[in-house]
C-alpha positions as CSV (number, residue, x, y, z in Angstrom):
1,X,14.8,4.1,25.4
2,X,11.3,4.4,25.4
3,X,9.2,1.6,26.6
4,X,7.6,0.6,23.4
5,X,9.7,2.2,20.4
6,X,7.1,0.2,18.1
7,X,4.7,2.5,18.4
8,X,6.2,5.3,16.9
9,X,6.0,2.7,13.6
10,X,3.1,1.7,13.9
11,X,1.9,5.7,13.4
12,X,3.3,5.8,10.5
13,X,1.5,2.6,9.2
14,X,-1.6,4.3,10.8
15,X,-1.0,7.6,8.3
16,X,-0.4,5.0,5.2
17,X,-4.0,3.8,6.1
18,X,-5.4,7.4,6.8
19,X,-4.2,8.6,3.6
20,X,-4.9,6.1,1.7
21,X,-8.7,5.7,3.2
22,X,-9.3,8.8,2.5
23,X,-8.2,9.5,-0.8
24,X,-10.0,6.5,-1.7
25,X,-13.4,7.6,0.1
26,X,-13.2,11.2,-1.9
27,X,-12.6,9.4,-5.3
28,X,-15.7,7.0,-4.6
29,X,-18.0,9.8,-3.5
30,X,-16.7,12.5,-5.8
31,X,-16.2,10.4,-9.2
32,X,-18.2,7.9,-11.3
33,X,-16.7,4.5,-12.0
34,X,-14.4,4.9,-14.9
35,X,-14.7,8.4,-14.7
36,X,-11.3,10.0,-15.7
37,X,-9.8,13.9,-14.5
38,X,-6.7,15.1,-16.0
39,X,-4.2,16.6,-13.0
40,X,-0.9,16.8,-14.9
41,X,0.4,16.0,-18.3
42,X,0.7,12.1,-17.8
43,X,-1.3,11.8,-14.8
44,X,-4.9,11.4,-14.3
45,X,-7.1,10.5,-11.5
46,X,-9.2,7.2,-13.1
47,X,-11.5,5.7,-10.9
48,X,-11.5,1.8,-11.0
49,X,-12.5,-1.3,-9.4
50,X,-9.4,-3.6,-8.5
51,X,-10.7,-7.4,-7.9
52,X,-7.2,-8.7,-8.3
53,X,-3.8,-7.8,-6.9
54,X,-1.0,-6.1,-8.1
55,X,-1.8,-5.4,-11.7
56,X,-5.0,-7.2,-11.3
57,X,-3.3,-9.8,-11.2
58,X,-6.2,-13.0,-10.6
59,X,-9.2,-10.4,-10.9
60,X,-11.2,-12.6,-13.0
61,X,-10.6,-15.4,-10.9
62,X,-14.4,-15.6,-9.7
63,X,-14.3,-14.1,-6.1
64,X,-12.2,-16.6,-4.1
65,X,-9.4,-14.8,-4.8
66,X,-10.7,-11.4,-2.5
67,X,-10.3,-14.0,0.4
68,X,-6.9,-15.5,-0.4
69,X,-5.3,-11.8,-0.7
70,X,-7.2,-10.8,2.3
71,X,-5.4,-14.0,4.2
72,X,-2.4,-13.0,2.5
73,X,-2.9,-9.4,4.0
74,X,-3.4,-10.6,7.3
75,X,-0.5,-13.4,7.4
76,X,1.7,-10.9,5.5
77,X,0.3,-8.0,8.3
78,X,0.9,-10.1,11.4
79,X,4.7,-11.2,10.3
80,X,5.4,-7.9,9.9
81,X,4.1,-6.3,13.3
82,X,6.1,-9.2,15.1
83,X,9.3,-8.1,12.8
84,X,8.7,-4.6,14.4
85,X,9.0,-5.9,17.5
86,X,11.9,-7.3,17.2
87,X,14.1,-4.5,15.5
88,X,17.0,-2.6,17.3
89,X,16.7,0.8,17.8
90,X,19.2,1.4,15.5
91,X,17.3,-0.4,12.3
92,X,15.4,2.7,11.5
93,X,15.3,3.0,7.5
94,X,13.8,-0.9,7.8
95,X,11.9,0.1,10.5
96,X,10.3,3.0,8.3
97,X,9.9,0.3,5.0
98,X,8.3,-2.3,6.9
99,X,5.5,0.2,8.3
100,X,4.6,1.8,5.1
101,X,4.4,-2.2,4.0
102,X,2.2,-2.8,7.0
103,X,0.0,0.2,6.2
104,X,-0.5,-0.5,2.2
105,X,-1.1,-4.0,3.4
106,X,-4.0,-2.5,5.9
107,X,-5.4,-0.2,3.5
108,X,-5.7,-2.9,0.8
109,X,-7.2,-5.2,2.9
110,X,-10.4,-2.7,3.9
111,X,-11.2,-2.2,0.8
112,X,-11.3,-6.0,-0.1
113,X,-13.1,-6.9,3.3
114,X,-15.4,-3.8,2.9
115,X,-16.4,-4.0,-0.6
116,X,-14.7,-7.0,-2.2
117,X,-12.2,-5.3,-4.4
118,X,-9.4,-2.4,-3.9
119,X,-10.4,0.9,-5.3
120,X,-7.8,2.4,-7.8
121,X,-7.4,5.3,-8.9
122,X,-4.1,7.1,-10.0
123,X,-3.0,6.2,-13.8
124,X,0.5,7.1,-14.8
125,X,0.5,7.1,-18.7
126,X,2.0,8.2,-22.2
127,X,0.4,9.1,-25.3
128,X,-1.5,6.0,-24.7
129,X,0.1,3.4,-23.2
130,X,-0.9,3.2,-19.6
131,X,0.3,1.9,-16.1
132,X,-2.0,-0.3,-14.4
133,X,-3.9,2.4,-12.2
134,X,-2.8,2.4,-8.4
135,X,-3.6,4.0,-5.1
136,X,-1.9,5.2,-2.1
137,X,-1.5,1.8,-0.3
138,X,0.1,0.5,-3.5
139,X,2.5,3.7,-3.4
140,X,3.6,2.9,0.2
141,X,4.1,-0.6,-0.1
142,X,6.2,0.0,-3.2
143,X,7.7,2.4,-1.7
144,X,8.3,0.1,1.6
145,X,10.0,-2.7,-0.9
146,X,12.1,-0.2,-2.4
147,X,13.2,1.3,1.2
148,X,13.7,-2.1,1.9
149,X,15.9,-3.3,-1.1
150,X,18.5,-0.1,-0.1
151,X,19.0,-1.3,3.5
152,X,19.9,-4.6,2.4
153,X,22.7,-2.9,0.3
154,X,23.5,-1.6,3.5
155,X,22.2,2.3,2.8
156,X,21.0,3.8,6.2
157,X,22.9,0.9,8.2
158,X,25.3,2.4,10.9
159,X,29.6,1.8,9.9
160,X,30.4,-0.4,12.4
């Protein structure tokens, strides 16, 4: 058993931030604020300013909230890397929900530290009706929860 099998997770949180950095650094350089590029029927890249949380959620709250989530983030961050710790080797599928958590959580929080809000930039719509635009951190910790919601069914658990 290798010496510190929480490493291996903590890459994977590490690519949830890399991707997610630098998807959101190309938008930023490469679009406008606002600006929107059609990719795929129902999809378009929109380039937006997030001061809020999920769903912006608290974004016109006046600016204390950009320190609460980034508190949250960190609390939230530092639960979770001491979780890690404390898996068995054979909790993988939570392993691998709780690092793409840990990642989104990460990416989010540069952005709010760095600039004060969480750049967003993926918009899932219909005719016009739209989903509140999102980013690859937001992806990976949905993603993370969903992960998460299966193992407690008991999907990826070993039969004992």
């Amino acid at each position: 058993m290798p010496k510190f099998p929480m490493l291996k997770w903590l890459g994977l949180s590490l690519l949830a931030v890399l991707l997610d950095q630098i998807t959101k650094l190309w938008v930023a350089h490469d679009m406008q604020l606002y600006q929107s590029i059609e990719v795929l029927p129902y999809i378009k890249l929109t380039y937006v300013h997030n001061t809020g949380a999920a769903f912006s959620f608290l974004s016109e709250a006046g600016g204390w909230q950009r320190w609460f989530f980034a508190a949250l983030a960190l609390v939230i961050g530092s639960v979770i890397a001491v979780w890690l710790t404390r898996l068995k080797a054979h909790e993988t599928l939570l392993a691998v929900s709780l690092s793409l958590v840990l990642g989104g959580a990460i990416g989010n929080l540069i952005d709010r530290l760095a600039y004060g809000y969480v750049i967003d930039f993926l918009d899932i719509y219909v005719q016009s009706w739209h989903w509140p635009a999102f980013n690859i951190a937001d992806s990976a910790i949905t993603l993370g929860v969903v992960l998460m919601l299966l193992e407690s069914f008991g999907i990826g658990k070993a039969k004992s």
